[in-house]
DRENDO-1510 file (C-alpha; in Angstrom, 1 decimal, always signed):
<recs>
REC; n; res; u; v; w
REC; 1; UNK; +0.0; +0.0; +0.0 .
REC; 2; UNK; +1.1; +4.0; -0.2 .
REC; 3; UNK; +0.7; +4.6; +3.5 .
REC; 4; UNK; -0.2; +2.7; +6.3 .
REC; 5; UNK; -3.1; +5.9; +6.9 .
REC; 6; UNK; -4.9; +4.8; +3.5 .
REC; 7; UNK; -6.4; +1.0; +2.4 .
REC; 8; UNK; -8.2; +0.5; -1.2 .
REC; 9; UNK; -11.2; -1.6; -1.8 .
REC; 10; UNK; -13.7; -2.8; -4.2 .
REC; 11; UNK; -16.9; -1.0; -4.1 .
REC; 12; UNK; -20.8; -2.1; -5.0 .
REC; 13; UNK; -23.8; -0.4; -5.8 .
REC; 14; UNK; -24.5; +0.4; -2.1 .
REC; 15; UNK; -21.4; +2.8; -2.7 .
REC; 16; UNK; -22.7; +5.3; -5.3 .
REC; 17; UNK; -23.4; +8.0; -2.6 .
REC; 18; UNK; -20.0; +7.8; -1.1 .
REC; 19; UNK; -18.4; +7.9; -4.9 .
REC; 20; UNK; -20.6; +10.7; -6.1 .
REC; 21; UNK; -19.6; +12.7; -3.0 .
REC; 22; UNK; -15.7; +12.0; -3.8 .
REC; 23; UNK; -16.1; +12.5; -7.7 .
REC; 24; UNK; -18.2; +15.9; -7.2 .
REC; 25; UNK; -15.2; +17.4; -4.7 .
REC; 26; UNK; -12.2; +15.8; -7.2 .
REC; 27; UNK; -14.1; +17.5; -10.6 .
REC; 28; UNK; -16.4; +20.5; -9.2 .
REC; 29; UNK; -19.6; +19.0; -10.6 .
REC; 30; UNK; -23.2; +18.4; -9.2 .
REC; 31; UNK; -23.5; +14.3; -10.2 .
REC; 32; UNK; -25.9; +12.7; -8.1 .
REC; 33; UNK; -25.7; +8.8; -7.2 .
REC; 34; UNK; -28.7; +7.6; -9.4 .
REC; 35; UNK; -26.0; +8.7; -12.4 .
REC; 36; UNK; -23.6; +6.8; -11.3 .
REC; 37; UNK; -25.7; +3.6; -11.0 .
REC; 38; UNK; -27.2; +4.0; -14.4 .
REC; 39; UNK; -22.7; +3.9; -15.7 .
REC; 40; UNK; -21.7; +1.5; -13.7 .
REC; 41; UNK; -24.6; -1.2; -12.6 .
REC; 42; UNK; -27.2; -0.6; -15.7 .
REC; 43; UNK; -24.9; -1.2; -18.8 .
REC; 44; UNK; -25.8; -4.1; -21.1 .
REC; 45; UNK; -22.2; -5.4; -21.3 .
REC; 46; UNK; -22.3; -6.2; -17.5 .
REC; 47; UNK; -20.6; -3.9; -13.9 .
REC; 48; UNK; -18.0; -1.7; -13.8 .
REC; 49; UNK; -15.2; -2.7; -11.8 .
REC; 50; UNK; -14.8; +0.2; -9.1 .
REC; 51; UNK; -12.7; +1.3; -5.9 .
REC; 52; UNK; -11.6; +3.9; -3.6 .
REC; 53; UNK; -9.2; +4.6; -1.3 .
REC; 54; UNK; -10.0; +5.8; +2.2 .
REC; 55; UNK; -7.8; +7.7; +4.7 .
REC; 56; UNK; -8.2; +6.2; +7.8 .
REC; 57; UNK; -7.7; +7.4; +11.1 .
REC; 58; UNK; -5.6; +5.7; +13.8 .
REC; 59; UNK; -7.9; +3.5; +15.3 .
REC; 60; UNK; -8.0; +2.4; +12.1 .
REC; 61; UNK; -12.1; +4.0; +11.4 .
REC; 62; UNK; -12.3; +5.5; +8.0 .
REC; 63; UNK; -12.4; +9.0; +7.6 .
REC; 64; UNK; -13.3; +10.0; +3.9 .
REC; 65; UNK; -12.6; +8.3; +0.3 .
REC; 66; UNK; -9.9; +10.4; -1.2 .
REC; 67; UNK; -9.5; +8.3; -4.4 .
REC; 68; UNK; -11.3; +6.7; -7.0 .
REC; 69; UNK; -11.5; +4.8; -10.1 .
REC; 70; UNK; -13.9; +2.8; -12.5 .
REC; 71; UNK; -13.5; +0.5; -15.2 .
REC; 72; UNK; -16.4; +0.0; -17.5 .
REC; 73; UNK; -17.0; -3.5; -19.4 .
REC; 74; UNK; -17.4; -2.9; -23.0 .
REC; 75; UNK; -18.1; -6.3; -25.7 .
REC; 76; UNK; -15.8; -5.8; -28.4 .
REC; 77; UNK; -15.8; -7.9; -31.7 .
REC; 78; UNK; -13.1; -8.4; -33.7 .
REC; 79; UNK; -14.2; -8.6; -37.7 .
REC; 80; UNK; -17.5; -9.0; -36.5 .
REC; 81; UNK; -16.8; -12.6; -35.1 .
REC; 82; UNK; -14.9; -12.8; -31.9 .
REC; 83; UNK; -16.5; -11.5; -29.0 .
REC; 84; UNK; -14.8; -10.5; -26.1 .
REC; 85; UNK; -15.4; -8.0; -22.7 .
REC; 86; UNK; -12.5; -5.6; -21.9 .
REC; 87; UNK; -12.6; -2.7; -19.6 .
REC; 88; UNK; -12.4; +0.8; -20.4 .
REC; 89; UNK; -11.1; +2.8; -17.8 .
REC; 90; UNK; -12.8; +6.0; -16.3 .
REC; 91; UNK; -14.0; +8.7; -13.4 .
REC; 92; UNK; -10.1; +8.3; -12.4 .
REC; 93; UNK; -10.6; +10.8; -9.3 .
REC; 94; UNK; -8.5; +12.4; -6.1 .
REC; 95; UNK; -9.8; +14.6; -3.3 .
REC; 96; UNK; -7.6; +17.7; -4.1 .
REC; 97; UNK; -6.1; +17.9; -0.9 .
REC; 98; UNK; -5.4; +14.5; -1.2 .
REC; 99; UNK; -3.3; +14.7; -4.8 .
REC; 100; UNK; +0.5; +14.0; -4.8 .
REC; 101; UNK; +0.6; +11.3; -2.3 .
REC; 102; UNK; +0.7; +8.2; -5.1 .
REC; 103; UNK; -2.5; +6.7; -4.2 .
REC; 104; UNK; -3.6; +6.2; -8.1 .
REC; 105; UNK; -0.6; +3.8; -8.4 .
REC; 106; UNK; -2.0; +1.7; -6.5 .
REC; 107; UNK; -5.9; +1.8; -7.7 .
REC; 108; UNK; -4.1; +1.0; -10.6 .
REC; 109; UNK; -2.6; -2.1; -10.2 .
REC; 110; UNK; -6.0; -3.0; -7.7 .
REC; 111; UNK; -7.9; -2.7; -10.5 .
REC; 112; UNK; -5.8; -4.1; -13.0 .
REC; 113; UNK; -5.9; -7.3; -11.1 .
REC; 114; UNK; -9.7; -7.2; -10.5 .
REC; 115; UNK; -10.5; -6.5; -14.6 .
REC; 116; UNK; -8.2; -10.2; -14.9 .
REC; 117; UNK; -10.1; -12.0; -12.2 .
REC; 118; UNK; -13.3; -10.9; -14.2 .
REC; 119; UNK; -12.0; -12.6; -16.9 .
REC; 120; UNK; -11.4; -9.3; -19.3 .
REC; 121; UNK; -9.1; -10.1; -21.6 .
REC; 122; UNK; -7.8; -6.6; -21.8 .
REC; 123; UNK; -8.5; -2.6; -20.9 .
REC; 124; UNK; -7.7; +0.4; -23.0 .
REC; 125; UNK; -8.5; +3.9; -21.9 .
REC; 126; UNK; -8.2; +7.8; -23.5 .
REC; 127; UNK; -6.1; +9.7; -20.2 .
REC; 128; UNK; -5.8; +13.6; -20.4 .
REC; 129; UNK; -2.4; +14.8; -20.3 .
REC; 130; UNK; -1.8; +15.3; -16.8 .
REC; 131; UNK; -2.3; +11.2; -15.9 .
REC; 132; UNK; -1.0; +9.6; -19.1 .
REC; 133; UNK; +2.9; +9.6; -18.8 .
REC; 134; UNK; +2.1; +7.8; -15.2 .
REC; 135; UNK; -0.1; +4.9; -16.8 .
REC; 136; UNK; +2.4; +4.6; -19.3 .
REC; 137; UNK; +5.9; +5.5; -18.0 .
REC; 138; UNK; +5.4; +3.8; -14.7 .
REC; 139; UNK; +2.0; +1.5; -14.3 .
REC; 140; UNK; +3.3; -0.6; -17.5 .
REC; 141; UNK; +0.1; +0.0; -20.1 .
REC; 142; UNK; +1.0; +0.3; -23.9 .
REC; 143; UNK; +0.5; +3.6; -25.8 .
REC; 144; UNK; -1.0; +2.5; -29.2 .
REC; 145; UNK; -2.6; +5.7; -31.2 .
REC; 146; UNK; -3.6; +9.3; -31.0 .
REC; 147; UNK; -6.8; +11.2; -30.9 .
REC; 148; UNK; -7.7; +14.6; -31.5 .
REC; 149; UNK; -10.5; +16.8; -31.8 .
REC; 150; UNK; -12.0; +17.8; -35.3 .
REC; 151; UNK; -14.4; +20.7; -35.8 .
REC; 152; UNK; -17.2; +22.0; -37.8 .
REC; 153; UNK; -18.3; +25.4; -37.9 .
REC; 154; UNK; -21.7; +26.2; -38.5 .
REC; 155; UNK; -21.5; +29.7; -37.6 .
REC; 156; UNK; -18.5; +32.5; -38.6 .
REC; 157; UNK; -19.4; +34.5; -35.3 .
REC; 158; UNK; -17.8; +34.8; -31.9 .
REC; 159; UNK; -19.3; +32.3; -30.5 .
REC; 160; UNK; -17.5; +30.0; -33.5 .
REC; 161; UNK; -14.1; +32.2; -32.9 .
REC; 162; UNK; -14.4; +31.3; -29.1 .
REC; 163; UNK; -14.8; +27.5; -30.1 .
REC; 164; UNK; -11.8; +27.4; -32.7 .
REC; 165; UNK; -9.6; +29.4; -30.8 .
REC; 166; UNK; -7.9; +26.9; -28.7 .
REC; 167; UNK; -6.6; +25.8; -31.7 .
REC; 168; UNK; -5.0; +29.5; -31.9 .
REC; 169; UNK; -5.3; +32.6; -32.2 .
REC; 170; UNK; -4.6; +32.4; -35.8 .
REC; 171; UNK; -7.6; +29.8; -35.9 .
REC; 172; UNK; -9.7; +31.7; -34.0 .
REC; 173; UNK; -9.5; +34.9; -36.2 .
REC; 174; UNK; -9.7; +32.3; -39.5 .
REC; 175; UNK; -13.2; +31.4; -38.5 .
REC; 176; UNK; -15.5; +33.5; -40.9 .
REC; 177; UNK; -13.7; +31.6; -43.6 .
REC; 178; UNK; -14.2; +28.1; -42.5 .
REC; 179; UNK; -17.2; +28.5; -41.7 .
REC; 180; UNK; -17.8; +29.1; -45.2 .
REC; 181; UNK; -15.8; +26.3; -46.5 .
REC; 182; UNK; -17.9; +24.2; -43.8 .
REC; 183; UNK; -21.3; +25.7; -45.4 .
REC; 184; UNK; -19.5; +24.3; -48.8 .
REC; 185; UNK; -19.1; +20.5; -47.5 .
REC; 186; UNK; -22.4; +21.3; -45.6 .
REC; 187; UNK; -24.6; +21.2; -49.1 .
REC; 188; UNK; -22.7; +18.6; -50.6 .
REC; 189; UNK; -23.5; +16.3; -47.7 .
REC; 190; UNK; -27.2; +17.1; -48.8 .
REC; 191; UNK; -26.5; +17.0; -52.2 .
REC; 192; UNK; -25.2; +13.4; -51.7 .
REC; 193; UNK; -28.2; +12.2; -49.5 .
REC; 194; UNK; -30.6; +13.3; -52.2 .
REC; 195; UNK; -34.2; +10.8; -51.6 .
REC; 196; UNK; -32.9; +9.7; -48.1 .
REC; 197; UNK; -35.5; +9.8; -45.2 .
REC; 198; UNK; -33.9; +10.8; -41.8 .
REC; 199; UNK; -36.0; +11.2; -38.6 .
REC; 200; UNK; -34.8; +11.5; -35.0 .
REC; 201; UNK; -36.4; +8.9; -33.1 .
REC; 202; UNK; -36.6; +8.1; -29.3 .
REC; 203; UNK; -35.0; +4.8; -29.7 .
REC; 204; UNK; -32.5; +2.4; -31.6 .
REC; 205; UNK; -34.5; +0.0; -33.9 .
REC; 206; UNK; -33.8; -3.5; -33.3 .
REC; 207; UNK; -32.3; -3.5; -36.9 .
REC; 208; UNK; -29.3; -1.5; -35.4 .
REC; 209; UNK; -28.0; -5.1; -34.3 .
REC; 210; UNK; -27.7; -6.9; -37.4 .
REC; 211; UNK; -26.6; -3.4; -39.2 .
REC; 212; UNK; -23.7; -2.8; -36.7 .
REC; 213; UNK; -22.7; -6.7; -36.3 .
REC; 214; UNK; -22.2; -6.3; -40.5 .
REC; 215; UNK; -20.7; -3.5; -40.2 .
REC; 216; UNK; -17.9; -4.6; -37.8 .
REC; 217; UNK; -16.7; -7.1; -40.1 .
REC; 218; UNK; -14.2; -4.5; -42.0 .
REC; 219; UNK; -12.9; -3.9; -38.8 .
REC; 220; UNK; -10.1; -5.1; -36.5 .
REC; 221; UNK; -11.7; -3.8; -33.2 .
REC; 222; UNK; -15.3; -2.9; -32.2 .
REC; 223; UNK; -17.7; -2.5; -29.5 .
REC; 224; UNK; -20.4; -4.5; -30.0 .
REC; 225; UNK; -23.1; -1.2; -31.0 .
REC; 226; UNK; -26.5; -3.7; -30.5 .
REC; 227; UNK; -29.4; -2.2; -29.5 .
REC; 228; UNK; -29.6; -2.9; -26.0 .
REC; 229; UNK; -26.4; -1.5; -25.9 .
REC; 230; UNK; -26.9; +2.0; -28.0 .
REC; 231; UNK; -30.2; +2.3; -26.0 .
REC; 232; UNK; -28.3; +2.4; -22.8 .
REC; 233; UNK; -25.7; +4.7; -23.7 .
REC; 234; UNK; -27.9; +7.2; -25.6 .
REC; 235; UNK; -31.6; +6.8; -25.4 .
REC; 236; UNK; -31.3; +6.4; -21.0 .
REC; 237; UNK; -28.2; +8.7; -20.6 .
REC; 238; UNK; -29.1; +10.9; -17.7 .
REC; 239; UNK; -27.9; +13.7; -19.1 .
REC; 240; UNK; -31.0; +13.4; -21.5 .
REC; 241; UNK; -28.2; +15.6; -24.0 .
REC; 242; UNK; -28.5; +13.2; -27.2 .
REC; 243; UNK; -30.0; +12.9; -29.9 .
REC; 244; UNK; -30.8; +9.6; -32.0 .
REC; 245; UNK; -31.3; +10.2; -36.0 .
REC; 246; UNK; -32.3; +7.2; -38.0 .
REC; 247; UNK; -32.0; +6.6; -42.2 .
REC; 248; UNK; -34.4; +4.7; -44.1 .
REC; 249; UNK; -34.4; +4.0; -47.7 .
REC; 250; UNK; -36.9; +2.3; -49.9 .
REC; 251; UNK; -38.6; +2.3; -46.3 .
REC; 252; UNK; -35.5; -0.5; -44.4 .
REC; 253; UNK; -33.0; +1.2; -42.2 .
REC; 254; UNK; -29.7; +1.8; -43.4 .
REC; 255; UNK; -28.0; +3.5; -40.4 .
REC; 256; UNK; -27.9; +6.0; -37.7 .
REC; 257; UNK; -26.7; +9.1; -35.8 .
REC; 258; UNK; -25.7; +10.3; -32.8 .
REC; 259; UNK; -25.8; +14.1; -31.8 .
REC; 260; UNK; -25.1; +16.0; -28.2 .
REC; 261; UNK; -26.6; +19.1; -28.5 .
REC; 262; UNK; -24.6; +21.7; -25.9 .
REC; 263; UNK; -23.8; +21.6; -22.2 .
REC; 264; UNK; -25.1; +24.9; -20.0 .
REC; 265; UNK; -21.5; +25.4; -19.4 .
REC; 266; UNK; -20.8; +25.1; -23.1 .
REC; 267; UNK; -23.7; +26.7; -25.3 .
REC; 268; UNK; -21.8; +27.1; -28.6 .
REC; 269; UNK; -20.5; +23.8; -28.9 .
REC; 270; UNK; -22.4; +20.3; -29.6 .
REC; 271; UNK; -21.0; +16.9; -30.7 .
REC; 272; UNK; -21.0; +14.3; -33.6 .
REC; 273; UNK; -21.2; +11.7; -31.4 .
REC; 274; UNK; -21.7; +8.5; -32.9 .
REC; 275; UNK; -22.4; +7.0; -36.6 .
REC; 276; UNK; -22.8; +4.1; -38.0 .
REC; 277; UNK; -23.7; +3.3; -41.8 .
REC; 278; UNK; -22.5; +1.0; -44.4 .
REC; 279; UNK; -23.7; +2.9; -47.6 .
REC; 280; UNK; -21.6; +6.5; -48.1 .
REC; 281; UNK; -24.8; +8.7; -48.9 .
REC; 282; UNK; -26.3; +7.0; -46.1 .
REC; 283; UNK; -23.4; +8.8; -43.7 .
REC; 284; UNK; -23.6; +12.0; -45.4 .
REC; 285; UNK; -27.3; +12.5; -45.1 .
REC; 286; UNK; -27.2; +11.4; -41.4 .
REC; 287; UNK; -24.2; +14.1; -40.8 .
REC; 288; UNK; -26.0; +16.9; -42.6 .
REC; 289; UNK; -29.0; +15.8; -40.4 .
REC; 290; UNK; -27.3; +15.6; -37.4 .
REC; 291; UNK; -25.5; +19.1; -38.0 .
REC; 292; UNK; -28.8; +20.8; -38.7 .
REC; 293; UNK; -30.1; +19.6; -35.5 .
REC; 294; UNK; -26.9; +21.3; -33.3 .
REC; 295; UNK; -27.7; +23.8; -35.3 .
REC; 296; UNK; -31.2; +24.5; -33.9 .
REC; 297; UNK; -29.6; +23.5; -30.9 .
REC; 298; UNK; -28.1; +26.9; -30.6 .
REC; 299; UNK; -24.5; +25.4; -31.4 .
REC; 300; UNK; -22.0; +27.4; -33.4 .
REC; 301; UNK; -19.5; +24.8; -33.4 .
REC; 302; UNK; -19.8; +20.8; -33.5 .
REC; 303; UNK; -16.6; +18.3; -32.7 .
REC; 304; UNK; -16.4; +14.7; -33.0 .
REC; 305; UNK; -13.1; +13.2; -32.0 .
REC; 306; UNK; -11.0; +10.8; -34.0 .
REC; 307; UNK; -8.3; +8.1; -33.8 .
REC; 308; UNK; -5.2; +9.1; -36.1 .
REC; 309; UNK; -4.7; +7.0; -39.4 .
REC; 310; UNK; -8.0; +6.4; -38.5 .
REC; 311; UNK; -11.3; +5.5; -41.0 .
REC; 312; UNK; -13.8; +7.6; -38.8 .
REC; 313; UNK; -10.8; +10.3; -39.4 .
REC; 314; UNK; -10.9; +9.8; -42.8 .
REC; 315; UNK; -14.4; +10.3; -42.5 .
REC; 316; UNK; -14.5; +13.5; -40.8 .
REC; 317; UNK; -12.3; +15.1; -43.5 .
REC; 318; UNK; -14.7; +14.6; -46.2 .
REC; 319; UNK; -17.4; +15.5; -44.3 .
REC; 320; UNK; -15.6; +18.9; -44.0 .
REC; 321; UNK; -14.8; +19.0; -40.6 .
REC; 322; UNK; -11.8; +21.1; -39.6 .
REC; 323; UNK; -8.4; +19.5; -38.1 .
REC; 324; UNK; -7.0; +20.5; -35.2 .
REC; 325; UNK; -3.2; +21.9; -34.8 .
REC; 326; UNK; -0.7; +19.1; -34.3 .
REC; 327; UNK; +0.4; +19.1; -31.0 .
REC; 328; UNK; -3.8; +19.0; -30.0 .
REC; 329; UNK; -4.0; +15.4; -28.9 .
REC; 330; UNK; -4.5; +12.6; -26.4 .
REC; 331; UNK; -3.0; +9.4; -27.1 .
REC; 332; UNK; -5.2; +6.0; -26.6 .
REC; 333; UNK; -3.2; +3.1; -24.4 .
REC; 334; UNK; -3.8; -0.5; -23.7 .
REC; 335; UNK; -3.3; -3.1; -20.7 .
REC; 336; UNK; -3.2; -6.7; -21.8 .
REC; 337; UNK; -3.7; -9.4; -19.6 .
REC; 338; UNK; -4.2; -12.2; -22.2 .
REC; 339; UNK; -2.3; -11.1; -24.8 .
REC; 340; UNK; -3.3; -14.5; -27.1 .
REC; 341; UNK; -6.7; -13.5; -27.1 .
REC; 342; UNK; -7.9; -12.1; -30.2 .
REC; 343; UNK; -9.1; -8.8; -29.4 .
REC; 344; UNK; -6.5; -7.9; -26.8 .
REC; 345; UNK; -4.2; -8.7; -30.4 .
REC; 346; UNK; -6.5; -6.5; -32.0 .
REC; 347; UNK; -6.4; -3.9; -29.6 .
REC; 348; UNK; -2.8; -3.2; -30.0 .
REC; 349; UNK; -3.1; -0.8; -33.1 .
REC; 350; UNK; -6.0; +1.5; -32.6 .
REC; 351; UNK; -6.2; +3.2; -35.9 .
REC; 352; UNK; -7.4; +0.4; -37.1 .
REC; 353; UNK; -10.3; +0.4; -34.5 .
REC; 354; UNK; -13.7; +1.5; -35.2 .
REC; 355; UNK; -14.2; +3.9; -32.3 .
REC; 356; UNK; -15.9; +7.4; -32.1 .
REC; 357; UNK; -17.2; +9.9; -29.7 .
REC; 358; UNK; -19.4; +7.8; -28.1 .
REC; 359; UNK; -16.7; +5.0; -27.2 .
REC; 360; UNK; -15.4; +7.3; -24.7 .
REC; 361; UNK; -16.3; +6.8; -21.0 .
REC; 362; UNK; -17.5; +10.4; -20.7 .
REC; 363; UNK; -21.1; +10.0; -19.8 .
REC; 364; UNK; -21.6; +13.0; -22.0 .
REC; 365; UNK; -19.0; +13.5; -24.6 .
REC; 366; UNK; -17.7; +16.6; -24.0 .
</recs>
């Protein structure tokens, strides 16, 4: 252990008070425990895999959790045949008055040995900048791709300025112009999707399981999108901030969307957050759909993150969605603890995953 004054443990559902007390002091938010159960007890795929660390006091009572850390089960297939759970990790929290002491090492390895005695095969995760030379410099994970953010602007005004401008200034005073260009790859989209019905929905058809089962076979690496799943992540996320587009041509569904329209805290920016279609004027009429809805969202700005080397980056590019300036990136990493097994292979070259915004263990995207 760190310290003698500290002891980790696994937690249960009986512990989402206690967690969403620790996670709103470690990231200044306002989640509430029923959110928390929906992520880590409700999903589909199975539990999450959680602890925390308490400080305890010298009669050995416990004082306050101090640290925390999920890992969410995912089912990945690999060319659409082998099924497998991993984890993913997430809410990787510490009290602030608690940070520095090297208590995330050891929720680390705790969980790391917990996600094998579940039987996962392997665990990847996206960490900011701050966490991710510890996980891979020290904890032993494997760094295996990039990701960065990719924008479209659907406004030239401040509010698109404001959104572009972490890219630099140079960005930010360049908006007027892109959003132009964007209005350009904007109609095309349209133009493409000519006769294609798209209607937002409340829910994912049953089709979406046979439709994302065929489409994972032209890929190395994908979570299993069925409809159980897509209903859990989207349709009941508690933020209540998505929206689900569906295509139909010659009446059968050929695919869907998934939109975020904007946080309070972030008004002039929404996401592309999912997307899944085999057919190409299938995808550009759901992204000119799903951009018209951030649109009368109020957004001036929607990003979708993407994988370097990537397909869905390929993707974003022709849908006309802006890059971001190089050095604008988080880098995906992997733990393996059966490295034999098909999709912990498969897992160690993430470009050639099929992952989007909504693969991230944000339980809203942004």
């Amino acid at each position: 252990m760190t310290s003698a004054a500290y002891r980790t443990r696994t937690c249960s559902r009986s512990d989402r008070d206690l967690q969403a007390e620790l996670f709103n002091a470690s990231f200044t938010k306002d989640l509430e425990a029923p959110e928390l159960a929906w992520r880590y007890d409700e999903g589909p795929h199975g539990a999450s895999v959680t602890l925390v660390t308490e400080e305890l006091a010298a009669d050995g009572a416990v004082r306050r959790a101090v640290s925390g850390y999920a890992c969410n089960p995912r089912r990945v297939l690999v060319r659409g045949e082998h099924a497998a759970k991993v984890g993913q990790t997430g809410d990787v929290m510490t009290h602030p008055d608690a940070r520095g002491k090297g208590l995330f090492s050891e929720l680390d390895r705790a969980c790391m040995r917990a996600t094998a005695e579940a039987g996962w095969s392997a665990v990847f995760g996206l960490p900011n900048r701050k966490s991710a030379p510890l996980f891979v410099g020290k904890l032993g994970w494997n760094e295996i791709g990039a990701i960065r953010p990719h924008t479209f602007l659907l406004t030239g005004d401040a509010r698109a300025r404001r959104a572009r401008t972490r890219e630099g200034r140079l960005a930010g005073l360049r908006a007027p112009l892109d959003a132009r260009r964007c209005a350009r790859a904007r109609q095309r989209l349209l133009a493409e999707a000519d006769g294609l019905l798209v209607r937002q929905v409340d829910a994912f058809p049953e089709a979406t399981t046979a439709l994302a089962r065929r489409v994972a076979r032209d890929f190395d690496w994908m979570v299993d999108r069925d409809a159980a799943y897509l209903n859990w992540r989207f349709a009941a996320n508690p933020s209540g901030l998505h929206r689900i587009l569906v295509a139909e041509r010659d009446g059968a569904f050929a695919g869907y969307a998934v939109v975020q329209v904007p946080r309070r805290e972030r008004p002039e920016l929404a996401y592309l957050v999912d997307l899944l279609a085999p057919d190409a004027a299938v995808r550009a009429g759901l992204v000119a759909a799903g951009l018209g809805v951030c649109e009368r969202s109020g957004a001036a700005a929607v990003e979708a993150t993407a994988i370097d080397g990537g397909w869905w980056r390929e993707q974003l590019a022709g849908f006309g969605f802006l890059p971001p300036k190089p050095e604008n990136h988080l880098i995906v990493i992997s733990y393996l603890h059966r490295a034999d097994d098909p999709v912990a292979r498969a897992m160690l070259d993430a470009s050639r995953w099929y992952l989007t915004d909504g693969d991230r263990d944000d339980a809203t995207m942004g």
